[in-house]
TORKE-418813 format. One record per atom (N, C-alpha, C, O): atom name; residue number from 1; residue in one letter; x, y, z. Coordinates in pm, 1 decimal. Example, Ala and Ser with C-alpha at 12.3 -4.5 7.8 and 13.67 -1.06 7.14 Angstrom:
<atoms>
ATOM  a   k r        u        v        w
ATOM  N   1 a   1319.0   -569.0    780.0
ATOM CA   1 a   1230.0   -450.0    780.0
ATOM  C   1 a   1320.0   -330.0    780.0
ATOM  O   1 a   1423.6   -331.9    846.5
ATOM  N   2 s   1285.0   -225.0    708.0
ATOM CA   2 s   1367.0   -106.0    714.0
ATOM  C   2 s   1290.0      3.0    787.0
ATOM  O   2 s   1340.9    113.8    803.9
</atoms>
This chain:
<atoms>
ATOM  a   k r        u        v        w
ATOM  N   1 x   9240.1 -24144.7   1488.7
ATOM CA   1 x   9155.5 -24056.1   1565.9
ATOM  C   1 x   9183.4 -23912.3   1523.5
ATOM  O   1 x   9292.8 -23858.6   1506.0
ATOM  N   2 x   9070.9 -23865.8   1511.9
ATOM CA   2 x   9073.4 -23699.1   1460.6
ATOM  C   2 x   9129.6 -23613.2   1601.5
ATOM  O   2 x   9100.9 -23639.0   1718.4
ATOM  N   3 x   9192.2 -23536.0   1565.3
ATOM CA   3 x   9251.4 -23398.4   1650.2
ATOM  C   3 x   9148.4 -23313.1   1653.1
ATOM  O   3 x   9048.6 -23319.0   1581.3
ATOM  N   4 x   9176.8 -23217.7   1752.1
ATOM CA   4 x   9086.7 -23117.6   1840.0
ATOM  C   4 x   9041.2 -23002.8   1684.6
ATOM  O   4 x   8931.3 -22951.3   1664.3
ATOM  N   5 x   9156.6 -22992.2   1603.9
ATOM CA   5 x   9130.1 -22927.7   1488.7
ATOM  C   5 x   9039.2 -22946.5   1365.9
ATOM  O   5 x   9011.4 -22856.6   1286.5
ATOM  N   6 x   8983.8 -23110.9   1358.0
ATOM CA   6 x   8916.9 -23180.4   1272.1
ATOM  C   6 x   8827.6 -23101.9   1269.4
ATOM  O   6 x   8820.1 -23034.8   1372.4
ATOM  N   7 x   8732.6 -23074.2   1171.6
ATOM CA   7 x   8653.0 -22981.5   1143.3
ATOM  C   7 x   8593.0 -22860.3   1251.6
ATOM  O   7 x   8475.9 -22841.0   1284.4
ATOM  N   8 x   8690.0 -22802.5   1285.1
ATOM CA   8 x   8679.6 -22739.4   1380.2
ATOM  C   8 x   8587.0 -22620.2   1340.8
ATOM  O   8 x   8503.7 -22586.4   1424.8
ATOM  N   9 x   8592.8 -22547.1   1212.4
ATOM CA   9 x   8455.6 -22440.6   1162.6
ATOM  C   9 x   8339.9 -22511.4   1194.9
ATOM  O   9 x   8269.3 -22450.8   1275.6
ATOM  N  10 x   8297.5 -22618.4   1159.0
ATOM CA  10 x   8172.6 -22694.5   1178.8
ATOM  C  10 x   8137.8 -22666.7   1331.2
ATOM  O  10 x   8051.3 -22594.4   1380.5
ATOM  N  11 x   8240.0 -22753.3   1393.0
ATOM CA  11 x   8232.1 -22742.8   1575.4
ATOM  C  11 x   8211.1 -22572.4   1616.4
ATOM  O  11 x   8113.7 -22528.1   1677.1
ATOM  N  12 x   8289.2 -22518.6   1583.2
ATOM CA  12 x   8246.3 -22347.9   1630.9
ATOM  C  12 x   8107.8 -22300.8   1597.7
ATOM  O  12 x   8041.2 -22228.8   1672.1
ATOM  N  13 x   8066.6 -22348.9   1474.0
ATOM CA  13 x   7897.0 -22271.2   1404.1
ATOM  C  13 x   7823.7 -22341.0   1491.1
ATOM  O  13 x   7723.4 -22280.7   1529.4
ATOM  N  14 x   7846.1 -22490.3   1552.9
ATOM CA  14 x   7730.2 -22567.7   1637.8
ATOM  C  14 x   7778.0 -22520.2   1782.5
ATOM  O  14 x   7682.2 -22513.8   1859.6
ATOM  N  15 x   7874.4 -22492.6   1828.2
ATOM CA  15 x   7817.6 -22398.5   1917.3
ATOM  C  15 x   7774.4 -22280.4   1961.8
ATOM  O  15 x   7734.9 -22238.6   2070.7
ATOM  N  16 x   7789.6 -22236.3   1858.1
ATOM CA  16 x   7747.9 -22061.7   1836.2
ATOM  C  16 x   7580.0 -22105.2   1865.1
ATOM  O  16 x   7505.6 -22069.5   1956.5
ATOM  N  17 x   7558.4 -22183.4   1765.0
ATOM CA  17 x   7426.8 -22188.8   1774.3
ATOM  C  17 x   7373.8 -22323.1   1898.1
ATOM  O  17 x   7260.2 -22364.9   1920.5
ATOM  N  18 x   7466.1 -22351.4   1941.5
ATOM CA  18 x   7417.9 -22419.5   2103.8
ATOM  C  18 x   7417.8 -22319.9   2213.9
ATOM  O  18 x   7373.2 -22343.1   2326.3
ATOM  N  19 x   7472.1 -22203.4   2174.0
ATOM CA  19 x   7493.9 -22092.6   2270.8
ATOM  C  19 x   7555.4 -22163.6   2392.9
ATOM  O  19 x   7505.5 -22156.0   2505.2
ATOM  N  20 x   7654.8 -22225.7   2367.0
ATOM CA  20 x   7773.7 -22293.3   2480.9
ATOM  C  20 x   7904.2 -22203.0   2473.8
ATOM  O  20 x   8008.2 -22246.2   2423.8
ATOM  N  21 x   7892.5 -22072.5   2527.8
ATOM CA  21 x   8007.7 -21999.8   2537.8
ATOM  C  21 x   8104.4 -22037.3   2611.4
ATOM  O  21 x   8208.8 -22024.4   2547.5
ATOM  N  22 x   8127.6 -22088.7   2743.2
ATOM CA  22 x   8231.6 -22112.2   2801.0
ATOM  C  22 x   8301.4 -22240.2   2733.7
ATOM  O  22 x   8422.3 -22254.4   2751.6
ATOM  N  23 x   8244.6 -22315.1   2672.4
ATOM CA  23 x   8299.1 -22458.1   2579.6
ATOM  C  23 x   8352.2 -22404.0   2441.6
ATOM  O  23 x   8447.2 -22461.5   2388.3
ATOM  N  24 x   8287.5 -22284.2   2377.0
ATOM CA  24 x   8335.1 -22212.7   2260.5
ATOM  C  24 x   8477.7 -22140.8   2276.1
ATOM  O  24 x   8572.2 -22135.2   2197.5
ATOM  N  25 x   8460.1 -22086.2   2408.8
ATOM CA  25 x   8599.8 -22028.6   2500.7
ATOM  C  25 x   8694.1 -22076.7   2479.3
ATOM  O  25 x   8791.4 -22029.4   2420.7
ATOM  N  26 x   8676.9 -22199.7   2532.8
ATOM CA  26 x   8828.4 -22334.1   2577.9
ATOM  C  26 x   8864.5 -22343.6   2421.9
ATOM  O  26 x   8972.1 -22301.4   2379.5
ATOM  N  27 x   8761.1 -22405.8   2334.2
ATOM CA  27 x   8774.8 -22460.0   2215.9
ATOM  C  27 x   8863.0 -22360.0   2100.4
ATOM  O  27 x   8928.9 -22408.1   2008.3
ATOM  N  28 x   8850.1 -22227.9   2124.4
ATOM CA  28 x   8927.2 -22112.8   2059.4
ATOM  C  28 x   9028.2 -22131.5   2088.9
ATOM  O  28 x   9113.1 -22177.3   2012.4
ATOM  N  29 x   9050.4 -22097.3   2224.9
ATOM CA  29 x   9222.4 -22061.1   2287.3
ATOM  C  29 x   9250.1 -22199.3   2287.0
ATOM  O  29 x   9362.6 -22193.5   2237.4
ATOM  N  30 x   9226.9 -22337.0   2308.8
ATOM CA  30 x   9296.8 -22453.2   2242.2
ATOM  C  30 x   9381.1 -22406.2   2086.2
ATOM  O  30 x   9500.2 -22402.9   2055.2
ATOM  N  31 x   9217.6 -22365.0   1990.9
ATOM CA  31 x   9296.8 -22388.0   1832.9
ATOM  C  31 x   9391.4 -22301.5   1853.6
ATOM  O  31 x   9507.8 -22337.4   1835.4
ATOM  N  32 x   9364.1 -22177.6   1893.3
ATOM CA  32 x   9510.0 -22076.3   1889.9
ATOM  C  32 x   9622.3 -22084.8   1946.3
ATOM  O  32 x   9717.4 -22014.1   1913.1
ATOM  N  33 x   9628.0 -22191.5   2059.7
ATOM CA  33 x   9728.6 -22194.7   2117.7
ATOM  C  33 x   9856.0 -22313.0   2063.5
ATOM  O  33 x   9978.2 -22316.7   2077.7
ATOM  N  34 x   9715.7 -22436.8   1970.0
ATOM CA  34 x   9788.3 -22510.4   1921.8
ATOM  C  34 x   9818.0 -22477.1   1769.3
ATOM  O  34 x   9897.9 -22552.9   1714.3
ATOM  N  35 x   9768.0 -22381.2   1699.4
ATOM CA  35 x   9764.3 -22368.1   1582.2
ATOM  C  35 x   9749.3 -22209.0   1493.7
ATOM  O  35 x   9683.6 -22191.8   1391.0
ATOM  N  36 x   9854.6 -22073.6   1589.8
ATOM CA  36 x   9803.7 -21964.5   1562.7
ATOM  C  36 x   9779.7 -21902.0   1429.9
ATOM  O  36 x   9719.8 -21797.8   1403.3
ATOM  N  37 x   9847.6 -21999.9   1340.9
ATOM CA  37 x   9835.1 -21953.7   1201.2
ATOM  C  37 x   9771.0 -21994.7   1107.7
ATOM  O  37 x   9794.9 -21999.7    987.0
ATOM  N  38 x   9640.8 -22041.0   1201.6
ATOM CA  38 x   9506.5 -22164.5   1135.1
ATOM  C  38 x   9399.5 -22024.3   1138.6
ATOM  O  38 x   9397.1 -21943.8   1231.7
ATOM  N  39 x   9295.7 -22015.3    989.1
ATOM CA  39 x   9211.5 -21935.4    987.2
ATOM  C  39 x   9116.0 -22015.0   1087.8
ATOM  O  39 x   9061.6 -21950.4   1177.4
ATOM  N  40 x   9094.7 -22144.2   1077.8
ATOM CA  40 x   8997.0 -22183.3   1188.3
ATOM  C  40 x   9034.4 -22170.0   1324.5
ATOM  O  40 x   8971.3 -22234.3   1408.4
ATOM  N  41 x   9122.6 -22100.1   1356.9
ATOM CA  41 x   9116.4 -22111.1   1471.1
ATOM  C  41 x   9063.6 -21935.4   1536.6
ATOM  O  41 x   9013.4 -21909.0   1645.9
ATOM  N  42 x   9100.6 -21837.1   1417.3
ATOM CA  42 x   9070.6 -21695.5   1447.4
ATOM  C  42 x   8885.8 -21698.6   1423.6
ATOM  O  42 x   8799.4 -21622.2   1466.6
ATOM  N  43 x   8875.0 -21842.2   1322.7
ATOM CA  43 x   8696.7 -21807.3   1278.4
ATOM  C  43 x   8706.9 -21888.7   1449.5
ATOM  O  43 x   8703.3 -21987.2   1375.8
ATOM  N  44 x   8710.6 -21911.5   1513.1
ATOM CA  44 x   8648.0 -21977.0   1683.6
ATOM  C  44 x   8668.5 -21877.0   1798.7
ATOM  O  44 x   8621.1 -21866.7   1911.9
ATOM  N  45 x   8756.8 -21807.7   1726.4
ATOM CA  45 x   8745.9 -21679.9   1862.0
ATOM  C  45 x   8679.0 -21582.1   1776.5
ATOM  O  45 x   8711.2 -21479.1   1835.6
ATOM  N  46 x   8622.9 -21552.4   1698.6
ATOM CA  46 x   8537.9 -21455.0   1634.2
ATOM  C  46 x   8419.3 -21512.2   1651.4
ATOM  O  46 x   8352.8 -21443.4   1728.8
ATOM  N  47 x   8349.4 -21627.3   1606.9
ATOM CA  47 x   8255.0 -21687.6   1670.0
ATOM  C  47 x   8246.1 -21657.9   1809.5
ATOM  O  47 x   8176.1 -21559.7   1834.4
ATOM  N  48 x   8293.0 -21710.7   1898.6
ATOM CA  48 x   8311.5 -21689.0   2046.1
ATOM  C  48 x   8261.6 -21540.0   2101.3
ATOM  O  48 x   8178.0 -21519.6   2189.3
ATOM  N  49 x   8346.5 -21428.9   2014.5
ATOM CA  49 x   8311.4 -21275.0   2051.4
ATOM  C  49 x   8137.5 -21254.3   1980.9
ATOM  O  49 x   8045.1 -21197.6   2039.2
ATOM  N  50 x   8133.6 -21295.7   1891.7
ATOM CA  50 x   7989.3 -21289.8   1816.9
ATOM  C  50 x   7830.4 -21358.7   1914.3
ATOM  O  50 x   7712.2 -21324.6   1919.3
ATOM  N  51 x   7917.5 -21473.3   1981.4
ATOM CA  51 x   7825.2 -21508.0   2071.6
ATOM  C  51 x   7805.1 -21463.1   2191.2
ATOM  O  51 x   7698.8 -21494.1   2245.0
ATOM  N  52 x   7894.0 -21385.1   2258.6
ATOM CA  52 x   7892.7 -21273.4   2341.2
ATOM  C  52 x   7862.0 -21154.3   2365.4
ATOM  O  52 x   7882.4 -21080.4   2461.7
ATOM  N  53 x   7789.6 -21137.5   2227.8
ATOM CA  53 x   7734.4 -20972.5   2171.8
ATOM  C  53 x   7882.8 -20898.2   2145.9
ATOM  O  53 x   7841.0 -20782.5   2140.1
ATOM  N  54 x   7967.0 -20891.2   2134.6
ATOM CA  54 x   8092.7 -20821.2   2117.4
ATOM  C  54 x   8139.4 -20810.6   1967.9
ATOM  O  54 x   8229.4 -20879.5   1919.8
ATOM  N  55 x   8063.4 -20711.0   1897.4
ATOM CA  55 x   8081.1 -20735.9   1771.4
ATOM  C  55 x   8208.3 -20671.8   1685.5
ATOM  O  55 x   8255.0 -20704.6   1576.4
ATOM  N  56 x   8242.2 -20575.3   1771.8
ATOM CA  56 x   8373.4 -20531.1   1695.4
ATOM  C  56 x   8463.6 -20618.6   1724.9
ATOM  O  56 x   8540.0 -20650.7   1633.9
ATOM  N  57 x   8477.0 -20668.7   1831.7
ATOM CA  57 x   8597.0 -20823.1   1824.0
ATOM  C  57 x   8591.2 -20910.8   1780.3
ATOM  O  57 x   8684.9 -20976.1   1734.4
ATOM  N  58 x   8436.2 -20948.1   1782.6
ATOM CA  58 x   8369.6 -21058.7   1674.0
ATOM  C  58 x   8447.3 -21016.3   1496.2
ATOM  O  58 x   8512.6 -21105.5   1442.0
ATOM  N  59 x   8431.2 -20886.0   1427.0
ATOM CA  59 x   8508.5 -20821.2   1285.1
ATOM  C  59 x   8629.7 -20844.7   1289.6
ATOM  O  59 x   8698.5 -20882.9   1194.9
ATOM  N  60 x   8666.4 -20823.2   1403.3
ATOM CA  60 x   8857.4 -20835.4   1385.7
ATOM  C  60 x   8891.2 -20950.9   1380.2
ATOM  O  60 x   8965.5 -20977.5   1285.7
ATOM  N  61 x   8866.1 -21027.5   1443.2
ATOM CA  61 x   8884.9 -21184.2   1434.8
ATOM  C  61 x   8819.8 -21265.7   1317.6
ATOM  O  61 x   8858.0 -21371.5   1267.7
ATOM  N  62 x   8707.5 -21185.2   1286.1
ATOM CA  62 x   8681.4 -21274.1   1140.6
ATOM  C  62 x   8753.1 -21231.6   1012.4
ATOM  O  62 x   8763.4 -21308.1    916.5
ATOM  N  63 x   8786.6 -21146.9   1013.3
ATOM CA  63 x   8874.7 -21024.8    936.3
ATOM  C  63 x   8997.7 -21142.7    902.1
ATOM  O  63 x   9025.2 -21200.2    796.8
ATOM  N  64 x   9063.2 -21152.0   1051.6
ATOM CA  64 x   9178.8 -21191.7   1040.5
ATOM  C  64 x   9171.0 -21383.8    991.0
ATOM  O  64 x   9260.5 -21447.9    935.9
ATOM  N  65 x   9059.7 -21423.9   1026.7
ATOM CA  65 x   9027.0 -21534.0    955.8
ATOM  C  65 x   9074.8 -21537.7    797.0
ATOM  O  65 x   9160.8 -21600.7    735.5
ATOM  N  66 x   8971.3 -21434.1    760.5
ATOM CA  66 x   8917.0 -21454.8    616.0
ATOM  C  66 x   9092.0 -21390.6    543.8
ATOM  O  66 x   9144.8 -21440.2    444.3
ATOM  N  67 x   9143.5 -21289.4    615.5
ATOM CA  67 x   9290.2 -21295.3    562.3
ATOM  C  67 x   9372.3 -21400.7    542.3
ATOM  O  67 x   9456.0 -21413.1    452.9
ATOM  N  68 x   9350.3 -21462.0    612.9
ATOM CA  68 x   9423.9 -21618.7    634.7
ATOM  C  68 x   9390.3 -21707.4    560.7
ATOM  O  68 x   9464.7 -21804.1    544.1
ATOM  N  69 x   9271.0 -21697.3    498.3
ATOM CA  69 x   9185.1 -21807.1    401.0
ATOM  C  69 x   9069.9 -21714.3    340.4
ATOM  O  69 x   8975.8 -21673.4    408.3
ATOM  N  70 x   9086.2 -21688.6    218.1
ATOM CA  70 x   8951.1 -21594.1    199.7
ATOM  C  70 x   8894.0 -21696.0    118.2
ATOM  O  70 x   8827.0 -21623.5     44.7
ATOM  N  71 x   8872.6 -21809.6     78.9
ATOM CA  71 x   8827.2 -21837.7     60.2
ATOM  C  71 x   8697.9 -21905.7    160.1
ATOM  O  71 x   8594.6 -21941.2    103.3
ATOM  N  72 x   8710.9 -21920.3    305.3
ATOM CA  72 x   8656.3 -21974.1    369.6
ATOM  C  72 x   8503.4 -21933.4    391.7
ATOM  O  72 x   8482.0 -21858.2    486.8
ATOM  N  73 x   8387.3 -21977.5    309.3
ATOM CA  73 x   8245.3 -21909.4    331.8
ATOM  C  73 x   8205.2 -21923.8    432.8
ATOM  O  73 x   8101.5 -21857.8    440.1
ATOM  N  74 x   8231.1 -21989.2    551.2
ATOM CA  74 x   8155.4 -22027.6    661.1
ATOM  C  74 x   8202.2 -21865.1    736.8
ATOM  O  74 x   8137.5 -21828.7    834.9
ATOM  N  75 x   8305.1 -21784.5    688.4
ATOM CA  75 x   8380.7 -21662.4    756.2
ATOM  C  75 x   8323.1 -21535.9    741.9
ATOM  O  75 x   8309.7 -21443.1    821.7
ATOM  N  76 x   8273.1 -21558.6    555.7
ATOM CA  76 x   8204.8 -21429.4    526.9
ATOM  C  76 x   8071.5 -21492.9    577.5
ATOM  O  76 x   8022.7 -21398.0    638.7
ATOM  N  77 x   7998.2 -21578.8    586.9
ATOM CA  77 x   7925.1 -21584.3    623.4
ATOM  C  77 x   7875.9 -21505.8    740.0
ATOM  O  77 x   7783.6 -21424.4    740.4
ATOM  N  78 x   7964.6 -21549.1    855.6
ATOM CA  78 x   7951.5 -21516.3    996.7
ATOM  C  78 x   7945.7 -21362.4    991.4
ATOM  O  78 x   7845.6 -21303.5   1032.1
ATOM  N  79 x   8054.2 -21295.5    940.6
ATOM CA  79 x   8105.2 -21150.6    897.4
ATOM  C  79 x   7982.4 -21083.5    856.0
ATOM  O  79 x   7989.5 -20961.3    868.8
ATOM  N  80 x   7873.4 -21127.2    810.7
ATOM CA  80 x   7761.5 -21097.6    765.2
ATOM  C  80 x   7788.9 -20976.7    637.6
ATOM  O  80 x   7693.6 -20929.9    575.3
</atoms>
């Protein structure tokens, strides 16, 4: 059985675009709490701020994603 982390970028972009913020909420501070040194878990609270209109917290958190993994396109993506 897959963990809460299993494609967890995928799970954050489908709810960004389900516009399920309070489920995007939990699902962040889960990855971060279980995993603070996971870029997917900073791309789910940057998602999260992005879906909230909060865009300078939405940058910092994707920022700190894409530091963590620059390779990750789903990050610059979001980062626009």
């Amino acid at each position: 059985r897959a963990g809460p982390a299993c494609c967890a970028d995928v799970r954050a972009a489908c709810l960004v675009e389900l516009r399920r913020s309070a489920e995007l909420f939990a699902f962040a501070h889960a990855l971060v709490d279980a995993s603070p040194h996971s870029w997917t878990a900073w791309y789910a609270v940057g998602c999260y701020y992005y879906l909230i209109g909060k865009s300078e917290f939405a940058r910092r958190y994707l920022s700190k994603a894409c530091g963590l993994e620059a390779g990750a396109g789903c990050v610059w993506l979001a980062d626009g």
